[in-house]
GUPAMI-97704 format. One record per residue: residue in one letter; x, y, z of N, C-alpha, C, O in turn. Coordinates in steps of 0.2 Angstrom, whole numbers, padded with zeros to 4 digits, always signed. Each point is the difference from the previous one (the first is absolute). Layout:
# GUPAMI-97704
AXYZXYZXYZXYZ ...
//
This chain:
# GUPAMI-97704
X+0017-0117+0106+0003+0000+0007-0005-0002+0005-0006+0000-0001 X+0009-0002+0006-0007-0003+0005+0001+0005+0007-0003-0002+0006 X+0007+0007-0007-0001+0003+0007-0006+0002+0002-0002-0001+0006 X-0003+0003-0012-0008+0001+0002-0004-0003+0002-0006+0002+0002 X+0008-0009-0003-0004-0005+0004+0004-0002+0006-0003-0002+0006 X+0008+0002-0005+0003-0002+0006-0001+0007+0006+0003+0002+0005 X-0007+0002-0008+0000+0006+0003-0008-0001+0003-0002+0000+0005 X-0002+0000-0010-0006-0004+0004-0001-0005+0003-0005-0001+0005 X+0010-0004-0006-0001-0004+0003+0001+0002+0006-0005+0000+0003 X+0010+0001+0001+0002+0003+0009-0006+0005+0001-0001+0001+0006 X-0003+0001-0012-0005+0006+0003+0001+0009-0001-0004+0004+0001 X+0010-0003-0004+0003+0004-0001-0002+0006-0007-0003-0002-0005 X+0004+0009+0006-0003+0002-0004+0006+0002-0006+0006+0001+0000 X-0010-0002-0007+0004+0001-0008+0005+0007+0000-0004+0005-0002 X+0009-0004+0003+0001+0005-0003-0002+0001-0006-0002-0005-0003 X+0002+0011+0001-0003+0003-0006+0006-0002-0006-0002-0003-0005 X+0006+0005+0005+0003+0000-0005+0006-0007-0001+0006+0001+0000 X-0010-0008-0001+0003-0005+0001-0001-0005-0005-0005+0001-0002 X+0007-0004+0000+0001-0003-0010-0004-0009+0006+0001-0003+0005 X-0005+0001-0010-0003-0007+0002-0009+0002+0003-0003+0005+0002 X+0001-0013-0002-0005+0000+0001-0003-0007+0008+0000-0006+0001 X-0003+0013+0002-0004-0008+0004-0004-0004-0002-0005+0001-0002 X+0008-0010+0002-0003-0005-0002-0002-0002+0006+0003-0006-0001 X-0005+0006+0005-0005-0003+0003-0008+0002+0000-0003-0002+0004 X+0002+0004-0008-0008-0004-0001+0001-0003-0004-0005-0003-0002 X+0010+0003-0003+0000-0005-0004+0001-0007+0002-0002-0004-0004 X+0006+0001+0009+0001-0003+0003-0004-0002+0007+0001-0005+0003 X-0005+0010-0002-0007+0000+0003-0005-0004-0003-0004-0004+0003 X+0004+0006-0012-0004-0003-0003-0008+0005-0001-0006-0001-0002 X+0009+0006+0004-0004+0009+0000-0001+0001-0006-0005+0003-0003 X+0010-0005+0001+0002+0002-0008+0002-0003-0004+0006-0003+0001 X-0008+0001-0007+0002-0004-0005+0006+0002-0003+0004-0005-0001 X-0001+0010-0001+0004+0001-0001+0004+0006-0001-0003+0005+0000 X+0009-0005+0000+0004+0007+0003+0000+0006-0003+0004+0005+0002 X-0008-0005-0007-0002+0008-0004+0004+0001-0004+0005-0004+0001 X-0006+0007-0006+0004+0002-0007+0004+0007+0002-0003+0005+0002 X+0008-0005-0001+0005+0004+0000+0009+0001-0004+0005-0004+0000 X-0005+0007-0001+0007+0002-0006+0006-0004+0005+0002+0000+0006 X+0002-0001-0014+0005-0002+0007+0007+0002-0007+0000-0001-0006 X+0004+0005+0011+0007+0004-0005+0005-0002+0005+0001+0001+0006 X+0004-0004-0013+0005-0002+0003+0007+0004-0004-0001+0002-0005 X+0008-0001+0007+0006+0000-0005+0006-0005+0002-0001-0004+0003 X+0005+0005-0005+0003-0008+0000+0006+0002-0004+0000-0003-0005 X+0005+0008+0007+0005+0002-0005-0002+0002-0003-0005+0002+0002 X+0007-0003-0011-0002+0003-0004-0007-0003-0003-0001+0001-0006 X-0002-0004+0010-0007-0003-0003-0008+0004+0004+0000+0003+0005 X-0004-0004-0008-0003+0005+0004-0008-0004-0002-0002-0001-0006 X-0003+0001+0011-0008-0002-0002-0005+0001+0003+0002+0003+0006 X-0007-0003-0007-0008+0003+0004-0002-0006-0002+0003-0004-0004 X-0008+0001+0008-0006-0005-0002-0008+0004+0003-0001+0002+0006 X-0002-0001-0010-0010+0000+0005-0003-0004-0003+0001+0000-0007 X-0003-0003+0010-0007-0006-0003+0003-0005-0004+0005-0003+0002 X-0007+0003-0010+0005-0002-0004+0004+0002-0003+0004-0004-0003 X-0003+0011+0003+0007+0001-0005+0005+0001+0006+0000+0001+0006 X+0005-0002-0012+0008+0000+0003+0002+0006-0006-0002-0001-0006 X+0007+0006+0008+0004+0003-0002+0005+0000+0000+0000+0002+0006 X+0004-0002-0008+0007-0004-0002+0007+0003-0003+0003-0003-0005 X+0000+0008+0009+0008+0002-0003+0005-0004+0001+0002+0002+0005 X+0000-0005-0007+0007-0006-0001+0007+0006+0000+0005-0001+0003 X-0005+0007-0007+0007+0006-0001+0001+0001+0004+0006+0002+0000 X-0010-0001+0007+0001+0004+0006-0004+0006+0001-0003+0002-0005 X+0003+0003+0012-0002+0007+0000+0006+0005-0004+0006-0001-0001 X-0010+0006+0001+0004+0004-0004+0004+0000-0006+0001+0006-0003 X+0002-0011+0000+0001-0001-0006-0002+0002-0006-0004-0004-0002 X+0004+0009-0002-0001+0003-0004-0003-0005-0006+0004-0005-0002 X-0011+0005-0002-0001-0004-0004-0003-0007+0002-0002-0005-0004 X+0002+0005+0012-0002-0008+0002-0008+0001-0001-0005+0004+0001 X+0004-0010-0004-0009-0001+0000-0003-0004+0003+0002-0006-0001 X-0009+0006+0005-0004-0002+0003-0003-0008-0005-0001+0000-0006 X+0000-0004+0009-0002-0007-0002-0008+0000+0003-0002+0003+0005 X-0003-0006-0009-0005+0000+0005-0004-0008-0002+0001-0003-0006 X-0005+0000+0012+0001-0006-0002-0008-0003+0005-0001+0000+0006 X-0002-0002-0008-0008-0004+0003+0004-0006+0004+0003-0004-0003 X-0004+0005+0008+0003-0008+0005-0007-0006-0003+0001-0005-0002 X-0008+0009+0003-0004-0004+0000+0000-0003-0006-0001-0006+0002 X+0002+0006-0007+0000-0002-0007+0007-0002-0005+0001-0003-0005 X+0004+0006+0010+0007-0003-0002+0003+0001+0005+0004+0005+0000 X-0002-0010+0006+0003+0000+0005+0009-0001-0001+0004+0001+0005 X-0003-0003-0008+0007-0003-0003+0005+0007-0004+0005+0000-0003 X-0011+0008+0003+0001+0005-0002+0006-0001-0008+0006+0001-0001 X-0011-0006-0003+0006+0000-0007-0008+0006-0004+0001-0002-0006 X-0005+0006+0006-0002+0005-0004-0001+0007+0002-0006+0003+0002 X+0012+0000-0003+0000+0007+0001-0005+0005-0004+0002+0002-0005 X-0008-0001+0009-0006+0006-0001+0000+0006+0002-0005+0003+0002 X+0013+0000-0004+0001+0006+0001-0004+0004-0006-0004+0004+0002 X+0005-0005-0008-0004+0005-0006-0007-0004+0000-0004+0002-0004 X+0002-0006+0007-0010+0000-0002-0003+0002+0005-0006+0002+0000 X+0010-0001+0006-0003+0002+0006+0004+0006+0005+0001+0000+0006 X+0000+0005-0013+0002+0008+0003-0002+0001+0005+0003+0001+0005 X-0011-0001-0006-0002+0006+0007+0001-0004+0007-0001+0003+0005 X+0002-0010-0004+0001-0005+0005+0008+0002+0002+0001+0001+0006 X+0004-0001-0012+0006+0002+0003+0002+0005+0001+0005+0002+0004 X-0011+0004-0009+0003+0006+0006+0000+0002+0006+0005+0003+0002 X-0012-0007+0001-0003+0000+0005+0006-0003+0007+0003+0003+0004 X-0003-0006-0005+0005-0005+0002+0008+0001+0001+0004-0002+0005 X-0003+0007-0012+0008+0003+0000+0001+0007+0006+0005+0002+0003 X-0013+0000-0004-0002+0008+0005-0001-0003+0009+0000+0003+0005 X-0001-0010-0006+0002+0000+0008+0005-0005+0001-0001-0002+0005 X+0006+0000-0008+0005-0004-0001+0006+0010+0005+0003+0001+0005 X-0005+0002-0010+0004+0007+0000-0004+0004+0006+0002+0005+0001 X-0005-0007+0002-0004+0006+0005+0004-0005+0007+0002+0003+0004 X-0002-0012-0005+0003-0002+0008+0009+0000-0002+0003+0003+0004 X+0000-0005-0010+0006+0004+0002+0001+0006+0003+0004+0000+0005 X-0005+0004-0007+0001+0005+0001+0001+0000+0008+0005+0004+0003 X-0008-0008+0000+0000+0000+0008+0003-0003+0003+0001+0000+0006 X+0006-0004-0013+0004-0002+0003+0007+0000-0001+0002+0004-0005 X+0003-0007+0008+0005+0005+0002+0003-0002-0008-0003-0003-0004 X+0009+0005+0003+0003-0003-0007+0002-0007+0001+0000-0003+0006 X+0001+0002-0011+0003-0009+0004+0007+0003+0001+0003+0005-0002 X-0001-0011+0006+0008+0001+0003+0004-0005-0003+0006+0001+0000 X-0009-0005-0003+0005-0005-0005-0003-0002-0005-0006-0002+0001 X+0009+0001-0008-0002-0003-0007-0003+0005-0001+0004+0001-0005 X-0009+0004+0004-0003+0005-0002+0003+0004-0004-0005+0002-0004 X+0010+0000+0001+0005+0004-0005-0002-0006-0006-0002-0005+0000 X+0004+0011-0007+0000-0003-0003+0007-0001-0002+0005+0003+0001 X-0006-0009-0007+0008-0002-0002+0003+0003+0000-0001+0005-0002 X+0009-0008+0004+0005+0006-0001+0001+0005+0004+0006+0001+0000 X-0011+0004+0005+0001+0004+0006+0001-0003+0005-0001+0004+0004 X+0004-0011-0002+0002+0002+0006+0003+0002+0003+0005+0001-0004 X-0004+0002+0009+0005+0002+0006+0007-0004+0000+0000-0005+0003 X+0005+0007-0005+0006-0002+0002+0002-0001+0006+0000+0005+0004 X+0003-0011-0002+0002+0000+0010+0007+0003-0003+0004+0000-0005 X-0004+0003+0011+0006+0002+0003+0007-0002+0003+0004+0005+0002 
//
């Protein structure tokens, strides 16, 4: 999101509780580079975290009973074809435990989120 920089930019103060980061020193040139920070996303029934190099990875959706976690090195395999879910347990636990701590913060999805079969019948 860029309202944090369009928010510095006028001179304006951050609110606190606002998703995004001010690039302007990086665009100042203040800063090399925009910092390592987690990024979670969901997408209907698809669901992922990235930090640094790994990517974690639900393709079944949230909630889904039996769905498993993918986990995957960008830096070393960007095209994500080698799933290092079993070599690198304590990485995907890790990863699974804040995957689960920022859903939580968010609302249910409103569409594709069910799993097969439950939808809602129109009326």
């Amino acid at each position: 999101r860029v309202q944090p920089t369009a928010v510095a930019a006028a001179g304006g103060r951050r609110p606190e509780r606002i998703d995004g980061v001010d690039l302007l020193p990086l665009a100042a040139g203040r800063r090399k580079d925009s910092g390592e920070r987690t990024l979670f996303w969901r997408m209907g029934r698809n669901a992922a975290l990235r930090r640094g190099k790994w990517k974690l990875v639900r393709q079944s959706g949230p909630n889904v009973a039996g769905a498993a976690f993918e986990l995957y090195d960008l830096e070393r395999d960007p095209q994500e074809t080698a799933n290092l879910a079993n070599s690198h347990r304590a990485v995907l636990d890790e990863l699974a435990r804040e995957w689960a701590a920022l859903d939580a913060q968010m609302v249910p999805p409103l569409w594709g989120g069910r799993a097969a079969g439950t939808a809602k019948k129109d009326r």
